[in-house]
N, CA, C and O atoms as a printed pandas DataFrame, in Angstrom:
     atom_number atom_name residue_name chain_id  residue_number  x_coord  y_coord  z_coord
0              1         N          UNK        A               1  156.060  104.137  151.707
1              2        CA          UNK        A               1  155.733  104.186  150.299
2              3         C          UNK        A               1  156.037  102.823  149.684
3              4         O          UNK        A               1  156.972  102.082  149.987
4              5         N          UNK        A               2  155.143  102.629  148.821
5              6        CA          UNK        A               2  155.123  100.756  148.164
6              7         C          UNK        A               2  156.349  100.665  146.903
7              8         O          UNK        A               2  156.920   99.591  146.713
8              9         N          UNK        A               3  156.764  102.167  145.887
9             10        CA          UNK        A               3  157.550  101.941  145.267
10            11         C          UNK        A               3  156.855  101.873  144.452
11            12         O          UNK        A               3  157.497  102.099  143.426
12            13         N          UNK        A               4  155.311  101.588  144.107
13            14        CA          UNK        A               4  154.945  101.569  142.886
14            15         C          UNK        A               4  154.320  102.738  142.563
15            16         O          UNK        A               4  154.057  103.504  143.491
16            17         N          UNK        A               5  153.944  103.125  141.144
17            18        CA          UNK        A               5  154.119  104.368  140.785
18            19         C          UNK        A               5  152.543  104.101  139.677
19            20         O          UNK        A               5  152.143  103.004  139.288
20            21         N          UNK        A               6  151.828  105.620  139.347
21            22        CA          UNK        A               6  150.589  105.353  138.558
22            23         C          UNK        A               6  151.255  105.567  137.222
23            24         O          UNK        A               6  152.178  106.365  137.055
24            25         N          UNK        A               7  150.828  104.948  136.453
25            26        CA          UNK        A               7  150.868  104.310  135.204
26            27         C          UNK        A               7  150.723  105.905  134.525
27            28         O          UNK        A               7  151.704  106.306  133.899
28            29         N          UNK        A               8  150.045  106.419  134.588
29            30        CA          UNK        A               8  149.892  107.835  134.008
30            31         C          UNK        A               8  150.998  108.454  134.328
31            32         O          UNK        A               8  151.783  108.665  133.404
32            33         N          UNK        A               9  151.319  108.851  135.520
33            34        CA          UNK        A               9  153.058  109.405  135.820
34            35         C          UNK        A               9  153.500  109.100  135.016
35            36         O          UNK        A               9  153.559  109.816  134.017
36            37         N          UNK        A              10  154.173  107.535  135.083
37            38        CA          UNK        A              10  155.075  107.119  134.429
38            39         C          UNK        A              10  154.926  107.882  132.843
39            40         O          UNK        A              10  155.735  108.697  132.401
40            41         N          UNK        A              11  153.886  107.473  132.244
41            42        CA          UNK        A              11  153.668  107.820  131.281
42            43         C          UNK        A              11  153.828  109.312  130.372
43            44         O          UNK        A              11  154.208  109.654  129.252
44            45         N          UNK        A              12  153.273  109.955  131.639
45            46        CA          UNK        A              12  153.360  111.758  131.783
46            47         C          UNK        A              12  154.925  112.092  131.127
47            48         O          UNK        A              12  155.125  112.899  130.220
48            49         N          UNK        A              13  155.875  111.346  131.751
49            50        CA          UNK        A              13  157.350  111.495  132.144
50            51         C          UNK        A              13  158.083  111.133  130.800
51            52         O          UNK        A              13  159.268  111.405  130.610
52            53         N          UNK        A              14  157.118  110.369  129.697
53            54        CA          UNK        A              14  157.883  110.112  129.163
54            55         C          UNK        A              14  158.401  110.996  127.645
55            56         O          UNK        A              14  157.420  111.494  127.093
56            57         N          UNK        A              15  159.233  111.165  127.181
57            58        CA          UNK        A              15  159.258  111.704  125.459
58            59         C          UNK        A              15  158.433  111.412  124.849
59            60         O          UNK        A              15  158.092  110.287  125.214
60            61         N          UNK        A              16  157.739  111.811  123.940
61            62        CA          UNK        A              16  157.141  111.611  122.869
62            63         C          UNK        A              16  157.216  110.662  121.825
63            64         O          UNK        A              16  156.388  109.960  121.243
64            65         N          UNK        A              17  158.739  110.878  121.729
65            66        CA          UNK        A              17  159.128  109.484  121.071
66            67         C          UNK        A              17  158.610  108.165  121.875
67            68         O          UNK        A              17  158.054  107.226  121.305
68            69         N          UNK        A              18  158.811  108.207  122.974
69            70        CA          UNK        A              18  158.637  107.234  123.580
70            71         C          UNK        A              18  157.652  106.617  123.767
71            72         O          UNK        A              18  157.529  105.395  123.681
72            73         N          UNK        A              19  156.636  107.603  124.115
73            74        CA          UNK        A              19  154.997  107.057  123.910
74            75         C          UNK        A              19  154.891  107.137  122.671
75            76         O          UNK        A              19  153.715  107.429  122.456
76            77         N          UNK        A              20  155.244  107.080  122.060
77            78        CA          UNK        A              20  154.473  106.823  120.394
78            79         C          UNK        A              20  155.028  105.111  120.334
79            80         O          UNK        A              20  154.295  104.216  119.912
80            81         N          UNK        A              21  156.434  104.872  120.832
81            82        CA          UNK        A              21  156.660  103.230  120.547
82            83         C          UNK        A              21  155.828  102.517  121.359
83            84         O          UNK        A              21  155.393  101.404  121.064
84            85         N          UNK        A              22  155.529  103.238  122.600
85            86        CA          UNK        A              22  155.260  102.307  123.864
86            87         C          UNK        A              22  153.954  102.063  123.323
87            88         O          UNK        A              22  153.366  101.004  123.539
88            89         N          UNK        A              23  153.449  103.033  122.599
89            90        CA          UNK        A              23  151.439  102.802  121.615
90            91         C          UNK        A              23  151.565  101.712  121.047
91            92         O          UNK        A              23  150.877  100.711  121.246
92            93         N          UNK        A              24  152.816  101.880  119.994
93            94        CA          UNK        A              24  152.736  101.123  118.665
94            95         C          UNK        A              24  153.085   99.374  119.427
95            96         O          UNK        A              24  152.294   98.538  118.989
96            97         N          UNK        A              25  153.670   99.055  120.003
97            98        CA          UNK        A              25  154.053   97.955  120.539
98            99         C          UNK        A              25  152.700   97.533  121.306
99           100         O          UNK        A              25  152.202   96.433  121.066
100          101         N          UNK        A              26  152.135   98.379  122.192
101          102        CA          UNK        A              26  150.411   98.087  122.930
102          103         C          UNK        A              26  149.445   97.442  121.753
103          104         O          UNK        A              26  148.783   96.405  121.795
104          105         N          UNK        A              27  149.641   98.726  120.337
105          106        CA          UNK        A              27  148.543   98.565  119.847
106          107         C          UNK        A              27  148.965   96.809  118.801
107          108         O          UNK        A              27  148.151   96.017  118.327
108          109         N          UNK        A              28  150.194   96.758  118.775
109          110        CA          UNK        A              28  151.014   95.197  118.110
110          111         C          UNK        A              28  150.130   94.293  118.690
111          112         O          UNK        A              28  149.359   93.468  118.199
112          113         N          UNK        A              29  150.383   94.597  119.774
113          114        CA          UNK        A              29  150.041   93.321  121.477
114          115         C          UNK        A              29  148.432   92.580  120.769
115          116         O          UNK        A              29  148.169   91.385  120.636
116          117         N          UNK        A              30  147.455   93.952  120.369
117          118        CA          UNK        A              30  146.090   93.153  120.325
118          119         C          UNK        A              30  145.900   93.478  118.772
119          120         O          UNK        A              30  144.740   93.492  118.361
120          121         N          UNK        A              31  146.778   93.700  118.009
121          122        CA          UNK        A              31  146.301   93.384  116.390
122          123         C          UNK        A              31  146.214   92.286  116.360
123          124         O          UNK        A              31  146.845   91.488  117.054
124          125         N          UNK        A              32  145.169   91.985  115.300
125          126        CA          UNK        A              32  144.441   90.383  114.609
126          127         C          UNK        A              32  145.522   90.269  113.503
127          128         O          UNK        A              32  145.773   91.162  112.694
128          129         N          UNK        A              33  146.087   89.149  113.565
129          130        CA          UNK        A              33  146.737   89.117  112.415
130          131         C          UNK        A              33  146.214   87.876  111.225
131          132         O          UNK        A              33  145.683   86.879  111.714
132          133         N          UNK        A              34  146.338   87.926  109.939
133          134        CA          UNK        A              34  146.397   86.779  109.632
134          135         C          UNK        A              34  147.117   85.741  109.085
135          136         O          UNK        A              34  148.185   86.057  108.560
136          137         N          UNK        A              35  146.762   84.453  109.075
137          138        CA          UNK        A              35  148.067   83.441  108.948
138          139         C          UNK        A              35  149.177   83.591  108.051
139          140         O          UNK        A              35  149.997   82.731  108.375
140          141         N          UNK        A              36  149.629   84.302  107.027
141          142        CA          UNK        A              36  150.294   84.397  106.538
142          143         C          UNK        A              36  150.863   85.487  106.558
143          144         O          UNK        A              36  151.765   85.619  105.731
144          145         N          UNK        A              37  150.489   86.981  107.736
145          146        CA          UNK        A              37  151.341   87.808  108.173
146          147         C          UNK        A              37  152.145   87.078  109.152
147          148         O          UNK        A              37  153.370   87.195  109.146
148          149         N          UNK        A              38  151.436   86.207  110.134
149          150        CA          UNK        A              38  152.249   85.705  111.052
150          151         C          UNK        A              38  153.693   84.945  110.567
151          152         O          UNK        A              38  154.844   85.224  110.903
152          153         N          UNK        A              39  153.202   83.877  109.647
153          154        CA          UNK        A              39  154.123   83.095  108.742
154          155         C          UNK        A              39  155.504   83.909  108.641
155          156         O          UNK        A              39  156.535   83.555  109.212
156          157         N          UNK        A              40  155.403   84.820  107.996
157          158        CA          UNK        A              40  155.904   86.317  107.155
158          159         C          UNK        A              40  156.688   86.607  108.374
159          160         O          UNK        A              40  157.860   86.311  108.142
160          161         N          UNK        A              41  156.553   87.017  109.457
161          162        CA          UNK        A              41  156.585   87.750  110.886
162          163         C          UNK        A              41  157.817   86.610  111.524
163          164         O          UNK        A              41  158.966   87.007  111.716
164          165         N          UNK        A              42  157.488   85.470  111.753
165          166        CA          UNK        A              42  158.335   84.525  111.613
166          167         C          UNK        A              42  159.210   83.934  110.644
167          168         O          UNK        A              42  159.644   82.827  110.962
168          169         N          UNK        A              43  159.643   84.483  109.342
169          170        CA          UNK        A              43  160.719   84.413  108.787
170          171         C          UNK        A              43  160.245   82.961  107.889
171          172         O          UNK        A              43  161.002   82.699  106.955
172          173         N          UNK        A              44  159.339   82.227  108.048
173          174        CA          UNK        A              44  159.429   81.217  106.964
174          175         C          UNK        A              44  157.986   81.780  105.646
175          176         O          UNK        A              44  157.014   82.535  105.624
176          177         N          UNK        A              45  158.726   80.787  104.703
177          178        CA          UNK        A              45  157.996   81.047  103.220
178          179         C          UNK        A              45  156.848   79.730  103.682
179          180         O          UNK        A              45  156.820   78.925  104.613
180          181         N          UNK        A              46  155.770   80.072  102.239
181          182        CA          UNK        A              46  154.891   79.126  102.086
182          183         C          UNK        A              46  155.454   77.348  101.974
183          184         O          UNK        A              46  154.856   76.368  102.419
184          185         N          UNK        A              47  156.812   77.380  101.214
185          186        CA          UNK        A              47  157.640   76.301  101.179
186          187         C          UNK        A              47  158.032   75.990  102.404
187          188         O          UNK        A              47  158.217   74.800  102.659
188          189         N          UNK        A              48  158.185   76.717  103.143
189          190        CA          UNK        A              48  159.447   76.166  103.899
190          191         C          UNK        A              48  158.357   75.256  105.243
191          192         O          UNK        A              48  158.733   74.349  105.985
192          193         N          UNK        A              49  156.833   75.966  105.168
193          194        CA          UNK        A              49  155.812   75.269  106.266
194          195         C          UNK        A              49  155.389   74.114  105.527
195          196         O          UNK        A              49  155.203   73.006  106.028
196          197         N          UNK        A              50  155.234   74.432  104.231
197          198        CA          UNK        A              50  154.289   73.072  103.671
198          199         C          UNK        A              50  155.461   72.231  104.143
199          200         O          UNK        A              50  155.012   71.366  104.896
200          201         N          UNK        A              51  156.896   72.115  104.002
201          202        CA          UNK        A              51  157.786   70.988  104.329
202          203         C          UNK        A              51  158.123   70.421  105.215
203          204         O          UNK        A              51  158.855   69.430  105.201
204          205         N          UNK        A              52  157.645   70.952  106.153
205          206        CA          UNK        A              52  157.278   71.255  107.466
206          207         C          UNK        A              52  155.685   70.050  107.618
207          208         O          UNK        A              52  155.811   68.870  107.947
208          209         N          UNK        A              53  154.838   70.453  107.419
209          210        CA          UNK        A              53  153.602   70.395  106.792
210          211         C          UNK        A              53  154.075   68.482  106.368
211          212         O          UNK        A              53  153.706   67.486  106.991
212          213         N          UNK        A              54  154.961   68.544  105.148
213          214        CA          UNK        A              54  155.176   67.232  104.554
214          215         C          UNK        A              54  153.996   66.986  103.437
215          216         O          UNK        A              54  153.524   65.889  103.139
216          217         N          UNK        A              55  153.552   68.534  102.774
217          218        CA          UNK        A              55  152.303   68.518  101.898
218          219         C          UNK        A              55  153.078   69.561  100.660
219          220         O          UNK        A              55  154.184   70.053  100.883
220          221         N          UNK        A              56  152.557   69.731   99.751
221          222        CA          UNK        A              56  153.275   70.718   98.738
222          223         C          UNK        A              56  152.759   72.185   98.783
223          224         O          UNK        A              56  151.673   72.643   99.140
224          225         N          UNK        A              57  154.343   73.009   98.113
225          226        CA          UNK        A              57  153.433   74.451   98.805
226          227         C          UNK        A              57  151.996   74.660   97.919
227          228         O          UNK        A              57  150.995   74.692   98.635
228          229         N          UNK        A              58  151.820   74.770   96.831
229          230        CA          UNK        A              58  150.144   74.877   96.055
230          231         C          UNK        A              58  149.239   74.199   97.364
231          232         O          UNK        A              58  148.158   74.754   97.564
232          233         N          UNK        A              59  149.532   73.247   98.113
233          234        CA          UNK        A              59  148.015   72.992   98.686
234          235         C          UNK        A              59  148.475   73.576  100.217
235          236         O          UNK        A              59  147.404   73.779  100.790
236          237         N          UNK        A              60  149.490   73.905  101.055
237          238        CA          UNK        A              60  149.807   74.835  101.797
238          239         C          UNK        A              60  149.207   75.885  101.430
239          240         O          UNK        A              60  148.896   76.535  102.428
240          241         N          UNK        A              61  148.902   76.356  100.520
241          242        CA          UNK        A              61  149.118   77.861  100.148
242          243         C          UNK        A              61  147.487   78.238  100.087
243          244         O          UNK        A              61  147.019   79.344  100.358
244          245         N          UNK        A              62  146.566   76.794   99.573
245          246        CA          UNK        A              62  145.560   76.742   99.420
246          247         C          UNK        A              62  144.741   76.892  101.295
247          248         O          UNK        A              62  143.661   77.418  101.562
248          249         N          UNK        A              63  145.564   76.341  102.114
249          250        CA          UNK        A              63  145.242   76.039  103.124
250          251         C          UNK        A              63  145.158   77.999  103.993
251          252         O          UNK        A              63  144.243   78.603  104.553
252          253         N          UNK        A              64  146.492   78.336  103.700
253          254        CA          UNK        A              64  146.721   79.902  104.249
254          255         C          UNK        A              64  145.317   80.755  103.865
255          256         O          UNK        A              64  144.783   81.524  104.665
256          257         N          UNK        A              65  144.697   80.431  102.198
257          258        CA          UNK        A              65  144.216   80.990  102.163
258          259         C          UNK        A              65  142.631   80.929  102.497
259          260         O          UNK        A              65  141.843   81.867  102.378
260          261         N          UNK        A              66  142.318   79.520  102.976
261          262        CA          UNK        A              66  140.958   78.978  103.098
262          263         C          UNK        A              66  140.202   79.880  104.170
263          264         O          UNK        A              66  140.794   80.685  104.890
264          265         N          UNK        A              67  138.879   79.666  104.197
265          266        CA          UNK        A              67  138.063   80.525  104.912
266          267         C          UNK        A              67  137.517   79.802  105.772
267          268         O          UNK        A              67  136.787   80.443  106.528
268          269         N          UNK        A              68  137.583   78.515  106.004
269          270        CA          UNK        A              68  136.649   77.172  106.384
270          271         C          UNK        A              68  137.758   76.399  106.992
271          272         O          UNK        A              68  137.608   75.183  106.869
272          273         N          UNK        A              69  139.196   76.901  107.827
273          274        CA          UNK        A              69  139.966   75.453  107.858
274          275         C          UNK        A              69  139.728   74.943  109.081
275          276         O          UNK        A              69  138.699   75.345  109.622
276          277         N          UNK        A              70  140.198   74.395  109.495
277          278        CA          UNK        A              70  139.680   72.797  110.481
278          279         C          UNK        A              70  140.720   73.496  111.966
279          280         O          UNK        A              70  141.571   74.386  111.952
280          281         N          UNK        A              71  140.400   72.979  112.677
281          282        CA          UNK        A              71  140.857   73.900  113.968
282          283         C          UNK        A              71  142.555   72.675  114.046
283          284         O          UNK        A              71  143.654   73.113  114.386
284          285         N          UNK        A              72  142.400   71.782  113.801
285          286        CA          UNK        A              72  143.709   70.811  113.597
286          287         C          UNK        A              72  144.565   71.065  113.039
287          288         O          UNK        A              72  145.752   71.002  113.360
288          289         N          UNK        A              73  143.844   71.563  111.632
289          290        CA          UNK        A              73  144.875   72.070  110.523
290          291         C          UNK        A              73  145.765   73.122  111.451
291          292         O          UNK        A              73  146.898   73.107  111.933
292          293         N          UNK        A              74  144.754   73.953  111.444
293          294        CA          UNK        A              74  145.249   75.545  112.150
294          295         C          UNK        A              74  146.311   75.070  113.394
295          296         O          UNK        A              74  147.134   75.951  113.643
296          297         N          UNK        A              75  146.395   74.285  113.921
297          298        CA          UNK        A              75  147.109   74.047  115.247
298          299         C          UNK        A              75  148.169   73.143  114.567
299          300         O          UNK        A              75  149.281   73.664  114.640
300          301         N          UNK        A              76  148.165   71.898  113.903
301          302        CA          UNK        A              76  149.738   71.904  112.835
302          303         C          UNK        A              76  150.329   72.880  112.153
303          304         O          UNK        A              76  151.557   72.882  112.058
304          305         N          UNK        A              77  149.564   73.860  111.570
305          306        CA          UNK        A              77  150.625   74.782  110.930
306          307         C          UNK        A              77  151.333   75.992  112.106
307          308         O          UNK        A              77  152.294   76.736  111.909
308          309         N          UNK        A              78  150.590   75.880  113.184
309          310        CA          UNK        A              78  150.972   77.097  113.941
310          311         C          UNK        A              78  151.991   76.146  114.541
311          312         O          UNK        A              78  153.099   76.682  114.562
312          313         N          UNK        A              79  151.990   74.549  115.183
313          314        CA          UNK        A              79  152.801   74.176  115.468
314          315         C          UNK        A              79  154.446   74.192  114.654
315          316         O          UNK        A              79  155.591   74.353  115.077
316          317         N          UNK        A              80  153.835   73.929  113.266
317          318        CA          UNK        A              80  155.264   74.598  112.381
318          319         C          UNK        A              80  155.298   75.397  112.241
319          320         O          UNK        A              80  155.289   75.522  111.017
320          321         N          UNK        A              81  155.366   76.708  112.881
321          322        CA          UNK        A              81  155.742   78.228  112.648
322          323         C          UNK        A              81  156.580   77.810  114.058
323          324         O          UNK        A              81  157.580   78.516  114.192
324          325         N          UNK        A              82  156.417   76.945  114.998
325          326        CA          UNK        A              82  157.207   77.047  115.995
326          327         C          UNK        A              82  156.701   77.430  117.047
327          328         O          UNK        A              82  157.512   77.684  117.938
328          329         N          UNK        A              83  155.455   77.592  117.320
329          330        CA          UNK        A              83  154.108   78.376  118.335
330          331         C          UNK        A              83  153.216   77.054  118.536
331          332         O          UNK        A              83  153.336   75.887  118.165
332          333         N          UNK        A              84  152.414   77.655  119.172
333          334        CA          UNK        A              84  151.348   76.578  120.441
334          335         C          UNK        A              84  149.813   76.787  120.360
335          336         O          UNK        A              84  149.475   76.636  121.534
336          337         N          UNK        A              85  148.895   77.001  119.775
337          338        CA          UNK        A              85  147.819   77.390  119.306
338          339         C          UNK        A              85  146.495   76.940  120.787
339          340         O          UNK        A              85  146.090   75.849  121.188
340          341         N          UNK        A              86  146.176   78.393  121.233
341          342        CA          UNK        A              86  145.643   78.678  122.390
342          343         C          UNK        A              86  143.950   78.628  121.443
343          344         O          UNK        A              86  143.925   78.821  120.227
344          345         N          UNK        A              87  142.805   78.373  122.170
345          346        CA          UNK        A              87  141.482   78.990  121.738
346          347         C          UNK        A              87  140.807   80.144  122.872
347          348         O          UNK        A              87  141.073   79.753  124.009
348          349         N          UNK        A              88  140.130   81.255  122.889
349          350        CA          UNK        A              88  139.746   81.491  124.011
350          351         C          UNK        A              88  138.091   81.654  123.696
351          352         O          UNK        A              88  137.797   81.869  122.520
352          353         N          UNK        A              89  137.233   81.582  124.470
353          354        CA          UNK        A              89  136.126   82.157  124.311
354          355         C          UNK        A              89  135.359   83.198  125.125
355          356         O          UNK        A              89  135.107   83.196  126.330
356          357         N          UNK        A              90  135.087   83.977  124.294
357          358        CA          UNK        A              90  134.587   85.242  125.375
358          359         C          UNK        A              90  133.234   85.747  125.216
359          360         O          UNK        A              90  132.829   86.535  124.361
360          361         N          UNK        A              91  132.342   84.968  126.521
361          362        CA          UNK        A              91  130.944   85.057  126.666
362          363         C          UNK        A              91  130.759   86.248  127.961
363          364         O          UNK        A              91  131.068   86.201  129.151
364          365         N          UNK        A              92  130.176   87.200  127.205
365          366        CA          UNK        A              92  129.875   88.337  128.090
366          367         C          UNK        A              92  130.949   88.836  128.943
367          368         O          UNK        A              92  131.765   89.259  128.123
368          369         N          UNK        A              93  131.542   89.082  130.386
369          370        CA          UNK        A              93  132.456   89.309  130.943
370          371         C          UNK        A              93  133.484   87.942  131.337
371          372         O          UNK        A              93  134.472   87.767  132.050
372          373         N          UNK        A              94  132.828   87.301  130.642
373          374        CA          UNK        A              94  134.449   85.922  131.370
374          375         C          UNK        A              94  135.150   85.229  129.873
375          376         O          UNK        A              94  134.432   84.884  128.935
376          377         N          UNK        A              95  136.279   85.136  129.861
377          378        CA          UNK        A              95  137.423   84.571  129.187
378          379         C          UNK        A              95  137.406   83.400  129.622
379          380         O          UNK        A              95  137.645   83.109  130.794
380          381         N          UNK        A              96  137.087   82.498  128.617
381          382        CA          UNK        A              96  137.405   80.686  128.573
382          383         C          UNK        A              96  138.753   80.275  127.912
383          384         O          UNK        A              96  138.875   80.556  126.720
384          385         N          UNK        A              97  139.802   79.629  128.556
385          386        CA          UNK        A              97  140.484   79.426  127.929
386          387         C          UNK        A              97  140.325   77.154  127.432
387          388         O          UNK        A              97  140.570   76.132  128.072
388          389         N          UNK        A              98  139.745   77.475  125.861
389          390        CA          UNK        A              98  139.272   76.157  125.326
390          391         C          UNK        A              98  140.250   74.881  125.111
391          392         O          UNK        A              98  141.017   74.957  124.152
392          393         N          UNK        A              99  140.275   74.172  125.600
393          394        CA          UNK        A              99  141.288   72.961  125.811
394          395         C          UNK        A              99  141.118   72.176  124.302
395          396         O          UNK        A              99  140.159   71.920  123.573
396          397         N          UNK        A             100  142.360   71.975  124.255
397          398        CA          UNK        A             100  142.292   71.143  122.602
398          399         C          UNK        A             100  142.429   70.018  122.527
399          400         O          UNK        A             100  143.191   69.424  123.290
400          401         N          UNK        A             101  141.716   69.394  121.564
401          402        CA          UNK        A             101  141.550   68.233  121.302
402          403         C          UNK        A             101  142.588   67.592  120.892
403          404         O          UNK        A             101  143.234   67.877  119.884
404          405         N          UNK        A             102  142.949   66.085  122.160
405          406        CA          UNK        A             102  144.581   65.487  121.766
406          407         C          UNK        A             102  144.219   64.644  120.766
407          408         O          UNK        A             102  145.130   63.821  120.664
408          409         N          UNK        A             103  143.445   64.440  120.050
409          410        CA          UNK        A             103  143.456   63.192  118.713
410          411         C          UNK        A             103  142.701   64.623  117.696
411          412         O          UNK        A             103  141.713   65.325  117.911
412          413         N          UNK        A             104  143.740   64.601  116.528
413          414        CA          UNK        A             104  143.320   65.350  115.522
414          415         C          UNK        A             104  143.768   64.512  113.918
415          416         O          UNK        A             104  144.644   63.725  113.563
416          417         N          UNK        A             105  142.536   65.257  113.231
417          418        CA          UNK        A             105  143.132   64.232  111.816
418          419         C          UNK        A             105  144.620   64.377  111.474
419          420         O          UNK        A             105  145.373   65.315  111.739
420          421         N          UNK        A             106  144.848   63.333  110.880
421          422        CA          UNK        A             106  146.500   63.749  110.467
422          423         C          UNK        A             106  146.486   64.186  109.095
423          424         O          UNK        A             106  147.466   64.089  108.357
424          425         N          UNK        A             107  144.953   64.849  108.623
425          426        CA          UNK        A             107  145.199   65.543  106.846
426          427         C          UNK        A             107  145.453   66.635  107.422
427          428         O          UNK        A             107  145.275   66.942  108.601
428          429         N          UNK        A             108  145.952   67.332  106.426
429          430        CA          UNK        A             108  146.148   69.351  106.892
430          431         C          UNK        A             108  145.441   69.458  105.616
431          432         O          UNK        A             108  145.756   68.750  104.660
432          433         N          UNK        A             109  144.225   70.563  105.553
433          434        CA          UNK        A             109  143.629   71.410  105.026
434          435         C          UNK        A             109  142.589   70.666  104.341
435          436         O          UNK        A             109  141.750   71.259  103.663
């Protein structure tokens, strides 16, 4: 016997309580979030990134909320949340993972 076990067992076996966290944490895993839940999620204010940022919070704040921002921007502010900003692209059955560009403007937003 290999020791490994079907995922459904396991599952079968467990409390109720238990599968209800083990959902809620799955269903965490692939929620979309957006930038300023994440922000939020990580413990800093609109201030505390724009300073970060080295921009004021009004145009930080302008930036969280833009619909149009610049893939640079987006990858400095995620870099000040303390994170690493991945792209992927997904054409039909294959996952691209998109390599980022090492020269980016130095404006944010």
């Amino acid at each position: 016997m290999s020791g490994h076990r079907n995922f459904k067992e396991l599952v079968a076996k467990m409390s109720p309580e238990r599968r209800a966290r083990v959902k809620a944490e799955a269903d965490d895993l692939h929620r979309e979030y957006v930038l300023s839940q994440i922000r939020q999620h990580v413990g800093f204010t609109q201030a505390d990134v724009a300073e970060r940022l080295g921009v004021s919070q009004p145009t930080y704040a302008e930036c969280e909320r833009g619909s149009n921002m610049r893939i640079g921007t987006l990858q400095k502010i995620v870099s000040a949340l303390g994170g690493e900003l991945s792209l992927h692209v997904l054409i039909a059955d294959h996952d691209y993972n998109l390599q980022m560009p090492q020269s980016l403007s130095s404006n944010v937003c």
